[in-house]
PDB file of N, CA, C and O in Angstrom:
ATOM      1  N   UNK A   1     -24.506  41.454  30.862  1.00  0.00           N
ATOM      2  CA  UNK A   1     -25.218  41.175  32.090  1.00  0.00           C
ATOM      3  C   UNK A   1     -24.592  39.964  32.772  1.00  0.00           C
ATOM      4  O   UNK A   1     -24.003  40.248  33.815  1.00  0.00           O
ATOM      5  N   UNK A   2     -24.581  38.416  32.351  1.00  0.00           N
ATOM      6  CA  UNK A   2     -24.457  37.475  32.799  1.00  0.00           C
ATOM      7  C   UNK A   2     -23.386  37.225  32.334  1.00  0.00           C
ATOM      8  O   UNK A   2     -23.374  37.619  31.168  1.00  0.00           O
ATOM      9  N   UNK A   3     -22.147  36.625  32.710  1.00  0.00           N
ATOM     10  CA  UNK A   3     -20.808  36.713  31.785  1.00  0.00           C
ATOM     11  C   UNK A   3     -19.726  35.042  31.962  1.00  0.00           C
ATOM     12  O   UNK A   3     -18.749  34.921  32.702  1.00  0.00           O
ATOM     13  N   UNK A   4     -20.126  34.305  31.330  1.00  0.00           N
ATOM     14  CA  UNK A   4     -19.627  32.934  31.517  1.00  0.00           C
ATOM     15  C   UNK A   4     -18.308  33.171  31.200  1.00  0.00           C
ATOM     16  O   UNK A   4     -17.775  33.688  30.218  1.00  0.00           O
ATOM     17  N   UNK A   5     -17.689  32.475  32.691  1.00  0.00           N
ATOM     18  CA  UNK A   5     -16.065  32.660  33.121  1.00  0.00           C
ATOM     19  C   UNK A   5     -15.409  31.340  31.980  1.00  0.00           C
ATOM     20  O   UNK A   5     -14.584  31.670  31.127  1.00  0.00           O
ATOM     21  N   UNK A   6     -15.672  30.520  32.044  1.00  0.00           N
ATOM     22  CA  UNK A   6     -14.861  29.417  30.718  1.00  0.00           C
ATOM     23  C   UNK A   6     -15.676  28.398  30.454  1.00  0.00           C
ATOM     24  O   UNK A   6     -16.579  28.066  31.222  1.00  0.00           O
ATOM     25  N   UNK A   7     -15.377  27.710  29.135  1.00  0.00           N
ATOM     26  CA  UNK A   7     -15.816  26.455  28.910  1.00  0.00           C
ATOM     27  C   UNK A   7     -16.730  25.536  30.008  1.00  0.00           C
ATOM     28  O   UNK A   7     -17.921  25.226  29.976  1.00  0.00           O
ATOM     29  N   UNK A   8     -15.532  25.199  31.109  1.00  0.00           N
ATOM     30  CA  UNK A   8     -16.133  24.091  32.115  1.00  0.00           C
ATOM     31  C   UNK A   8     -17.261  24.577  32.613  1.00  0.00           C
ATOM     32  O   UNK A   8     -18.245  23.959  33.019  1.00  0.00           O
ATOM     33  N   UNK A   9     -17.076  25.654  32.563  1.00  0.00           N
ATOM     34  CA  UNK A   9     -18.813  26.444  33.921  1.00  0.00           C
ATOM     35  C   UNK A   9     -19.979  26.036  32.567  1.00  0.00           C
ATOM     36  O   UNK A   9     -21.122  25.789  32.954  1.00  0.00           O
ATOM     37  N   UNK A  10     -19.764  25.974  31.271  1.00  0.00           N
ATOM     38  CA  UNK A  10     -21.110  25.928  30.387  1.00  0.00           C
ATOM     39  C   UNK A  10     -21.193  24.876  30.531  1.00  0.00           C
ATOM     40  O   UNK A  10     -22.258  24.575  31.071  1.00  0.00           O
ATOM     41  N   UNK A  11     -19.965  23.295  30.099  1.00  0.00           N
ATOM     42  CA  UNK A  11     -20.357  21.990  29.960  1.00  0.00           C
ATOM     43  C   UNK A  11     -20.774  21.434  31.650  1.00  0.00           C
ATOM     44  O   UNK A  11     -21.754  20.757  31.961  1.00  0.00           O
ATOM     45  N   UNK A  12     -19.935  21.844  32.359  1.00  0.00           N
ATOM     46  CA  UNK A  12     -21.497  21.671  33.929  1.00  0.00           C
ATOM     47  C   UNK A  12     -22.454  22.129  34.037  1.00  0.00           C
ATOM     48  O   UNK A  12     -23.450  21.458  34.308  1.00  0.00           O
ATOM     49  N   UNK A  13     -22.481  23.139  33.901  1.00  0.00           N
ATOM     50  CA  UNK A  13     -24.003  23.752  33.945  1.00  0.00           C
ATOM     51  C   UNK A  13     -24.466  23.291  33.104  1.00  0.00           C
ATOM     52  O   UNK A  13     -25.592  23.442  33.578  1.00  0.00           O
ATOM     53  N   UNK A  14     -24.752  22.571  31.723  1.00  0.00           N
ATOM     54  CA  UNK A  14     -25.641  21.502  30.837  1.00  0.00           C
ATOM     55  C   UNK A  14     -25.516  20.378  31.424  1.00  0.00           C
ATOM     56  O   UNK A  14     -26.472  19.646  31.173  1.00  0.00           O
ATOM     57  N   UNK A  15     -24.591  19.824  32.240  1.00  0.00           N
ATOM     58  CA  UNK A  15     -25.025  18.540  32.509  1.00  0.00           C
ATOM     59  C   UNK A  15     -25.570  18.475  33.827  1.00  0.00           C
ATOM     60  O   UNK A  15     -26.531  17.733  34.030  1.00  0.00           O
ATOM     61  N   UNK A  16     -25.096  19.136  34.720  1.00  0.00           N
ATOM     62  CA  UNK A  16     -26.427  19.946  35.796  1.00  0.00           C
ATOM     63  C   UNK A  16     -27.778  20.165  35.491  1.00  0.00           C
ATOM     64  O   UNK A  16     -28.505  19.486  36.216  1.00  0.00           O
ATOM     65  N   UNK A  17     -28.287  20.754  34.811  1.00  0.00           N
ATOM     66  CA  UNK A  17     -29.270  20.962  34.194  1.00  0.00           C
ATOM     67  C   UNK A  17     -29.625  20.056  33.699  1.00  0.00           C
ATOM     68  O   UNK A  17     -30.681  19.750  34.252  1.00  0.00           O
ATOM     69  N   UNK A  18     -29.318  19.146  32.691  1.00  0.00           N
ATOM     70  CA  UNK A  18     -30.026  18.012  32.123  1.00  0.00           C
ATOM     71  C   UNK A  18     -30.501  16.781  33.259  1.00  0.00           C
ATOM     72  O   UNK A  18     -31.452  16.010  33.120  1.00  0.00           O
ATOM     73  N   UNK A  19     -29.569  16.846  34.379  1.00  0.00           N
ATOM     74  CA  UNK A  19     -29.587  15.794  35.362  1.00  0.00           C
ATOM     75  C   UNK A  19     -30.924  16.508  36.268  1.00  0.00           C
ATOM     76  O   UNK A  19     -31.692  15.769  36.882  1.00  0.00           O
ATOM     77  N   UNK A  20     -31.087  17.894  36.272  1.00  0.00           N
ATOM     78  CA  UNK A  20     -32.393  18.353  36.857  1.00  0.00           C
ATOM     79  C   UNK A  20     -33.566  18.294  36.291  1.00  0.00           C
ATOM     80  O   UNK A  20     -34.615  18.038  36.881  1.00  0.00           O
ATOM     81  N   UNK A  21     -33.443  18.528  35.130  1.00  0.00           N
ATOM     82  CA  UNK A  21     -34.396  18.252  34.186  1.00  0.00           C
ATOM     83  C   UNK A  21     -34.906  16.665  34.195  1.00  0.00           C
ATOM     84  O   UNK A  21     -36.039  16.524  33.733  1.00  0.00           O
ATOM     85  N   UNK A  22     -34.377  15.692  34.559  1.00  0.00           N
ATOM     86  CA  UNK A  22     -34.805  14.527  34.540  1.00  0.00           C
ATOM     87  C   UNK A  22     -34.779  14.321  35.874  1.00  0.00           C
ATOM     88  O   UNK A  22     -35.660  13.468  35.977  1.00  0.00           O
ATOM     89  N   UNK A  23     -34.372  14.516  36.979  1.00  0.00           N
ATOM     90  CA  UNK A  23     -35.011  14.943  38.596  1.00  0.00           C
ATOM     91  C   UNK A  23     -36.357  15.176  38.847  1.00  0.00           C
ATOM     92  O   UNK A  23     -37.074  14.822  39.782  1.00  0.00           O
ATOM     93  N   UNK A  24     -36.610  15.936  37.694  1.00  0.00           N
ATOM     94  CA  UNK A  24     -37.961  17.328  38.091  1.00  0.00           C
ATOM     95  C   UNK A  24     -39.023  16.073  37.363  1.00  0.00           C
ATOM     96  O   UNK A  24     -40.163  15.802  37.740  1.00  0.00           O
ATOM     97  N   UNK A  25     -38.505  15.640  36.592  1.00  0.00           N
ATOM     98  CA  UNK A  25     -39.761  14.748  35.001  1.00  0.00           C
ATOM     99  C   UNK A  25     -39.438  13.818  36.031  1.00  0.00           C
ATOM    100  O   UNK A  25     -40.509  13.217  36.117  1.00  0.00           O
ATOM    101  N   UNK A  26     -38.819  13.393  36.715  1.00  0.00           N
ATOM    102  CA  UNK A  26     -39.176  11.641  37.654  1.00  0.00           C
ATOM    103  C   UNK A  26     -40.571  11.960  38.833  1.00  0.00           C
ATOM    104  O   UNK A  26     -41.567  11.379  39.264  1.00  0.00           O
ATOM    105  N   UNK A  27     -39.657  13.628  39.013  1.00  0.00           N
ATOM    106  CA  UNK A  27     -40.675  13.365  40.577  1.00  0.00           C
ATOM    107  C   UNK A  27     -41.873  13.775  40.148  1.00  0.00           C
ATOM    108  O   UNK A  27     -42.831  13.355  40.798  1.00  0.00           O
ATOM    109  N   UNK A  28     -42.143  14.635  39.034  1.00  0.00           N
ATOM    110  CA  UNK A  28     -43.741  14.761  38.890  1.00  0.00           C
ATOM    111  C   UNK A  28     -44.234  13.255  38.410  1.00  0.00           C
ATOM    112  O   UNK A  28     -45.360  12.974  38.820  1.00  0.00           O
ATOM    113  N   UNK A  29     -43.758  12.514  37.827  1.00  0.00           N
ATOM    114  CA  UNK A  29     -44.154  11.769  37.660  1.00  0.00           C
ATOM    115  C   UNK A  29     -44.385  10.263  39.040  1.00  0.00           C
ATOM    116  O   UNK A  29     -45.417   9.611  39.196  1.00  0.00           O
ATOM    117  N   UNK A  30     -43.751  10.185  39.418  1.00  0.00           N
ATOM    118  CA  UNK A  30     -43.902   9.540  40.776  1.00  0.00           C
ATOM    119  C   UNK A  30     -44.947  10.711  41.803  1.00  0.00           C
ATOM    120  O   UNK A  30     -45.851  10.194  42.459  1.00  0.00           O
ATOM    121  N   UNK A  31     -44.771  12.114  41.871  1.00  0.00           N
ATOM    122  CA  UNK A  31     -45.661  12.665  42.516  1.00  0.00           C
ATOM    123  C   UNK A  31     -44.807  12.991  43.899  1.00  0.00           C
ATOM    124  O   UNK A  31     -45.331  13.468  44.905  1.00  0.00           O
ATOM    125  N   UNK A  32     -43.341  12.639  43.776  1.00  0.00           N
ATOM    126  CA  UNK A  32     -42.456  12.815  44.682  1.00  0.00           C
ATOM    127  C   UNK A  32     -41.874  14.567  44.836  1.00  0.00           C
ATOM    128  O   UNK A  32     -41.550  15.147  43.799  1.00  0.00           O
ATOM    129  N   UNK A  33     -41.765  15.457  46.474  1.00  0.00           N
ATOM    130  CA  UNK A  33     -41.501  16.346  46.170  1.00  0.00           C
ATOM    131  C   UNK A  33     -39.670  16.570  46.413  1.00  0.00           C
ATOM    132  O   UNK A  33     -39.000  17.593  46.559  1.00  0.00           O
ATOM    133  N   UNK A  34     -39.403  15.530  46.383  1.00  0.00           N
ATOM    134  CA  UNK A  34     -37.837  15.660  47.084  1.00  0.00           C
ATOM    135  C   UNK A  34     -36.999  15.890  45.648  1.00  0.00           C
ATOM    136  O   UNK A  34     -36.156  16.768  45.460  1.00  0.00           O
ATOM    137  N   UNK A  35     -37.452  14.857  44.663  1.00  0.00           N
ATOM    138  CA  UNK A  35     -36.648  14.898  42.966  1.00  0.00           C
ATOM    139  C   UNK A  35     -37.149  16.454  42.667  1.00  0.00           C
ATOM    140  O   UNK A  35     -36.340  17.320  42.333  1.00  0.00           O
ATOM    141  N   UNK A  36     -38.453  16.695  42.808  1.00  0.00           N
ATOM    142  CA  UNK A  36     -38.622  17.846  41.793  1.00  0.00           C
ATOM    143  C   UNK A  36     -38.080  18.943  42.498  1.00  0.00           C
ATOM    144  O   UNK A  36     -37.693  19.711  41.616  1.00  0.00           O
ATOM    145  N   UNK A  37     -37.825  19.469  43.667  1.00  0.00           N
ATOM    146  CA  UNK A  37     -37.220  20.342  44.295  1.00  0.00           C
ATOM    147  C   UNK A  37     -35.975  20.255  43.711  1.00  0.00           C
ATOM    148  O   UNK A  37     -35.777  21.173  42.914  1.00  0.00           O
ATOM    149  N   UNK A  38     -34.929  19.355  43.846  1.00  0.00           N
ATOM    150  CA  UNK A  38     -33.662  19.076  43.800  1.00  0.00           C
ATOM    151  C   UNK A  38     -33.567  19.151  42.277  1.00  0.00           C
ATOM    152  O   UNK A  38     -32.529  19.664  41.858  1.00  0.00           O
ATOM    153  N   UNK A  39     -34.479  18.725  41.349  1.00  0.00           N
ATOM    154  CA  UNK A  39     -34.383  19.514  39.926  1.00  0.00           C
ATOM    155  C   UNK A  39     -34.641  21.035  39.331  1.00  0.00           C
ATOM    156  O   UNK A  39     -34.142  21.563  38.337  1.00  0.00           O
ATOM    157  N   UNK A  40     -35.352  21.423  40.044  1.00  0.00           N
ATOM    158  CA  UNK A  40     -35.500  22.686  40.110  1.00  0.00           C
ATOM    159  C   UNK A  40     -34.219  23.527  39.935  1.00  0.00           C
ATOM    160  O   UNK A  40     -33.812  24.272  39.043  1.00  0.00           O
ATOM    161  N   UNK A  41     -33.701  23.091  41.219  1.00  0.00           N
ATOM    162  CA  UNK A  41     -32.455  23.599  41.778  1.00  0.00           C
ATOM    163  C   UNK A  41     -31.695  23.324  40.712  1.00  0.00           C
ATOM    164  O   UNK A  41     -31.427  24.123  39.814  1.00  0.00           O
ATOM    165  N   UNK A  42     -31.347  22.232  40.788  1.00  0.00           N
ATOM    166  CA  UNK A  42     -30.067  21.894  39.578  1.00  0.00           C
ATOM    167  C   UNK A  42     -30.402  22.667  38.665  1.00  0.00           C
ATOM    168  O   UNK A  42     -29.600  23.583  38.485  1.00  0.00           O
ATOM    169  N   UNK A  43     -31.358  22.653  37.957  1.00  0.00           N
ATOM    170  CA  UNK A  43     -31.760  23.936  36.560  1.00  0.00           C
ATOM    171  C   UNK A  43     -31.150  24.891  37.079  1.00  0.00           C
ATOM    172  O   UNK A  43     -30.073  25.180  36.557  1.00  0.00           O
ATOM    173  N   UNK A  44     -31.492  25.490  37.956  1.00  0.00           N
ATOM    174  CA  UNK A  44     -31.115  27.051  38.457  1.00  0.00           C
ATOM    175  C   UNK A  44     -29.747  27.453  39.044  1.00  0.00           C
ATOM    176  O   UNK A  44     -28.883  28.313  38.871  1.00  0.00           O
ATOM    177  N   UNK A  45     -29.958  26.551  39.705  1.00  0.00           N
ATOM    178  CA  UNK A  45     -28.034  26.518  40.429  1.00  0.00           C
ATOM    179  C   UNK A  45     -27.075  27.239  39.542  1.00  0.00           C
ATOM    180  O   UNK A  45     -26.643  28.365  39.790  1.00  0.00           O
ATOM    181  N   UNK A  46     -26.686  26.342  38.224  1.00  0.00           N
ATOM    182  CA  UNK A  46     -25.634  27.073  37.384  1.00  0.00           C
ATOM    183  C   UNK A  46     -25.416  28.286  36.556  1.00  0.00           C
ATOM    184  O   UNK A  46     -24.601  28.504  35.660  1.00  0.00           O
ATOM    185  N   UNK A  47     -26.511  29.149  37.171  1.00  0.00           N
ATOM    186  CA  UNK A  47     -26.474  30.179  36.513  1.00  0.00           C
ATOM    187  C   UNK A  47     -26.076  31.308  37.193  1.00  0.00           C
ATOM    188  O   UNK A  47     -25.743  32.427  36.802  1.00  0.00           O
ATOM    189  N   UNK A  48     -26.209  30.611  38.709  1.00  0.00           N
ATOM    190  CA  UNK A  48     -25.892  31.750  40.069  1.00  0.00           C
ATOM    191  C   UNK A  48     -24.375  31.803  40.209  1.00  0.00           C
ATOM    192  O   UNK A  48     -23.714  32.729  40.680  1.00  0.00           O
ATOM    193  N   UNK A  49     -23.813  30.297  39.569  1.00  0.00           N
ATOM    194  CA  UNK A  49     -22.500  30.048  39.906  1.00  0.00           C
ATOM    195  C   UNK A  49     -21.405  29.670  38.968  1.00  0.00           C
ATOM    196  O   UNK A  49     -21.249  28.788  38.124  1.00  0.00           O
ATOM    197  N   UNK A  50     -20.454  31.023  39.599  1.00  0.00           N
ATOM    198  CA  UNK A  50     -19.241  31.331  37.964  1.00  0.00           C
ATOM    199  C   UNK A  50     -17.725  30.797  38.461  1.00  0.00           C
ATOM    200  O   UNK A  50     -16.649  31.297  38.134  1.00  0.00           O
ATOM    201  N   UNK A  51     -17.957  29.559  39.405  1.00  0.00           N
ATOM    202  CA  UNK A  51     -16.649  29.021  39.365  1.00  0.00           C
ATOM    203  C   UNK A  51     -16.866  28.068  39.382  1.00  0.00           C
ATOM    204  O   UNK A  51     -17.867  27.745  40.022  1.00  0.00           O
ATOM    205  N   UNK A  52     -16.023  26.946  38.652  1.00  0.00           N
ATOM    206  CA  UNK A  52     -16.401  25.598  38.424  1.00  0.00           C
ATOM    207  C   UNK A  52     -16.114  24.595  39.485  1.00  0.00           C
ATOM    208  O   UNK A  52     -16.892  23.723  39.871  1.00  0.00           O
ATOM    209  N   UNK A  53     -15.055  24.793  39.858  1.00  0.00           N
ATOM    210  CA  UNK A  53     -15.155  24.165  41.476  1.00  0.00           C
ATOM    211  C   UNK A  53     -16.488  23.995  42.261  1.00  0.00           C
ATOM    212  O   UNK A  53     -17.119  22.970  42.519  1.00  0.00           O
ATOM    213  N   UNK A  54     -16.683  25.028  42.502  1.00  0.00           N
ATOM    214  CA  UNK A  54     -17.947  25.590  43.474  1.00  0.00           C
ATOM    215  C   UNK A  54     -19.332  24.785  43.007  1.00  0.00           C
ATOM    216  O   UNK A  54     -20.300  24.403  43.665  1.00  0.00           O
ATOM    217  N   UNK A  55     -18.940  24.674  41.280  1.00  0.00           N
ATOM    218  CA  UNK A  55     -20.657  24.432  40.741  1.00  0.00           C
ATOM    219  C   UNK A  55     -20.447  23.325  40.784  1.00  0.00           C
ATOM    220  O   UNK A  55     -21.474  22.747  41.141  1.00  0.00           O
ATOM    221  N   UNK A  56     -19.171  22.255  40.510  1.00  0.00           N
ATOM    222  CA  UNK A  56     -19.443  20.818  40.684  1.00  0.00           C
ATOM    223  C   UNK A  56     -19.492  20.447  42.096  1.00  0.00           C
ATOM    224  O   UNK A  56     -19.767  19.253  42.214  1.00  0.00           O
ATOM    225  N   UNK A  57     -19.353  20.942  43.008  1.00  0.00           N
ATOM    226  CA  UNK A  57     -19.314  20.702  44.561  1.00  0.00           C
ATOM    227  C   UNK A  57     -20.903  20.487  44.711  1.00  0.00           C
ATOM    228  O   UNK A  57     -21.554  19.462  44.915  1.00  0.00           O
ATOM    229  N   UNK A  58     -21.379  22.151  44.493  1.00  0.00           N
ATOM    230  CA  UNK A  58     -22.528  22.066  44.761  1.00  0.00           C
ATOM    231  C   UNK A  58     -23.765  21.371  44.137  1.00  0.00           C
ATOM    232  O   UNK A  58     -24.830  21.172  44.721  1.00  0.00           O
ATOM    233  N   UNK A  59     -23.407  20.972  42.636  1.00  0.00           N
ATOM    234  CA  UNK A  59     -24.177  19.906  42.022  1.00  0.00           C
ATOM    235  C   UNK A  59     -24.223  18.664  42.210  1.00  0.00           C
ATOM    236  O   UNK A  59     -25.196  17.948  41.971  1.00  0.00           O
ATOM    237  N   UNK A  60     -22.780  18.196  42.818  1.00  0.00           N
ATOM    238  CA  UNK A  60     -22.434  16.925  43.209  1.00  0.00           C
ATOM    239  C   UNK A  60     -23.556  16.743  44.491  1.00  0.00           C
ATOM    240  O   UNK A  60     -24.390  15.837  44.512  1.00  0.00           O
ATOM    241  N   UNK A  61     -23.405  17.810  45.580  1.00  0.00           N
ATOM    242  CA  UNK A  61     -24.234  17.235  46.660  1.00  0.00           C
ATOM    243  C   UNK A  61     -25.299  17.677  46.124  1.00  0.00           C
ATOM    244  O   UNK A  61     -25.954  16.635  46.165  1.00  0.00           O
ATOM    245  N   UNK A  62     -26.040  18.499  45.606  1.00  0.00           N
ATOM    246  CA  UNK A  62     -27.483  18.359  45.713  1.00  0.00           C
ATOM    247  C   UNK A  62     -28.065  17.265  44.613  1.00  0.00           C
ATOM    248  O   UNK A  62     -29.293  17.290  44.525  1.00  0.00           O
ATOM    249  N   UNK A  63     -27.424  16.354  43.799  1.00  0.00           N
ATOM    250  CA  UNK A  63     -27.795  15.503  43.306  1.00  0.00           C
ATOM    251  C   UNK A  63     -27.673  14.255  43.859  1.00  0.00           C
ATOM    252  O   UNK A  63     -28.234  13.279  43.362  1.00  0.00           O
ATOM    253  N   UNK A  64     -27.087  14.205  44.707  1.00  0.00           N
ATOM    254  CA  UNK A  64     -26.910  13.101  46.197  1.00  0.00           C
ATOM    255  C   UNK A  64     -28.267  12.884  46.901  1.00  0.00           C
ATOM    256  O   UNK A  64     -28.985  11.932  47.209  1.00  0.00           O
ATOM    257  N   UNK A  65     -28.270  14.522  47.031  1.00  0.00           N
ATOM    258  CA  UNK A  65     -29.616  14.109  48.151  1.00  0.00           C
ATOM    259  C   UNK A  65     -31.128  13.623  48.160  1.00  0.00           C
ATOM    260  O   UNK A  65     -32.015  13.530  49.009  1.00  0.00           O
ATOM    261  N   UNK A  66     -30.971  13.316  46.584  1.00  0.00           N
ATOM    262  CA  UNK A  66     -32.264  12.178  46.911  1.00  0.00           C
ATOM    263  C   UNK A  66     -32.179  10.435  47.565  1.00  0.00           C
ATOM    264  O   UNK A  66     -32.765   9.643  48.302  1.00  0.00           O
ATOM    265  N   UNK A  67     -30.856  10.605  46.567  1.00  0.00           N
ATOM    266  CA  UNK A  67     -30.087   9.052  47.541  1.00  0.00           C
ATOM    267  C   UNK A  67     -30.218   8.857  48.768  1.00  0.00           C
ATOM    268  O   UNK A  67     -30.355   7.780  49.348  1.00  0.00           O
ATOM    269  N   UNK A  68     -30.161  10.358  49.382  1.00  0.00           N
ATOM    270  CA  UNK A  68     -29.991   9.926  51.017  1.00  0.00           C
ATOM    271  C   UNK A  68     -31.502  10.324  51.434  1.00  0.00           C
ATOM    272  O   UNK A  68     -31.965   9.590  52.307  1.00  0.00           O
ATOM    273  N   UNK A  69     -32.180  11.140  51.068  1.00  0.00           N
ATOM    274  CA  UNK A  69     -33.417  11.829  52.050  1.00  0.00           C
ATOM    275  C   UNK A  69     -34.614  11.529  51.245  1.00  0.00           C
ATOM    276  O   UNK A  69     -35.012  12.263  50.341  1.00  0.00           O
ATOM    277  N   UNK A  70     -35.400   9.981  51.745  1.00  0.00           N
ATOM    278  CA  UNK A  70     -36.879   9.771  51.010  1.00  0.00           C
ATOM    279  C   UNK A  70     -37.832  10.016  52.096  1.00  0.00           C
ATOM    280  O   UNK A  70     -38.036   9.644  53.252  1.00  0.00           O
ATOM    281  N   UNK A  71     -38.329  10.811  51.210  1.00  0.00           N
ATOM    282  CA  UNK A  71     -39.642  11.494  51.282  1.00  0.00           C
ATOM    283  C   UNK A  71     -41.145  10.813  51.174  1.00  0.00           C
ATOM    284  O   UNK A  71     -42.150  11.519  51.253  1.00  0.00           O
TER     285      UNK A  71
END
């Protein structure tokens, strides 16, 4: 079904994920909806995406954007 293209796409996608996973546990805890969205995502993101380029691009900015956009 799901077919992981190499190494790099698993060790980003865990550290994607772990960085969402502690996104998601800040903002419920602050009660903020901008972290827990953007953790969400990060969880989910790397599973949609089977090139590693693409997944650190797109993890890079959506883990940015709490830096820039408070809620």
């Amino acid at each position: 079904m799901f077919e992981i293209g190499s190494t790099a796409v698993l060790i980003w996608g865990l550290i994607f994920g772990s960085l969402g996973a502690g996104f998601a546990i800040y903002g419920k805890r602050q009660k903020a909806i901008v972290p827990i969205c953007i953790g969400i995502a990060l969880c989910v993101v790397p599973y949609f995406i089977a090139n590693v380029y693409v997944l650190v691009a797109v993890g890079c900015v959506l883990a940015a954007i709490p830096y820039f956009v408070r809620w």
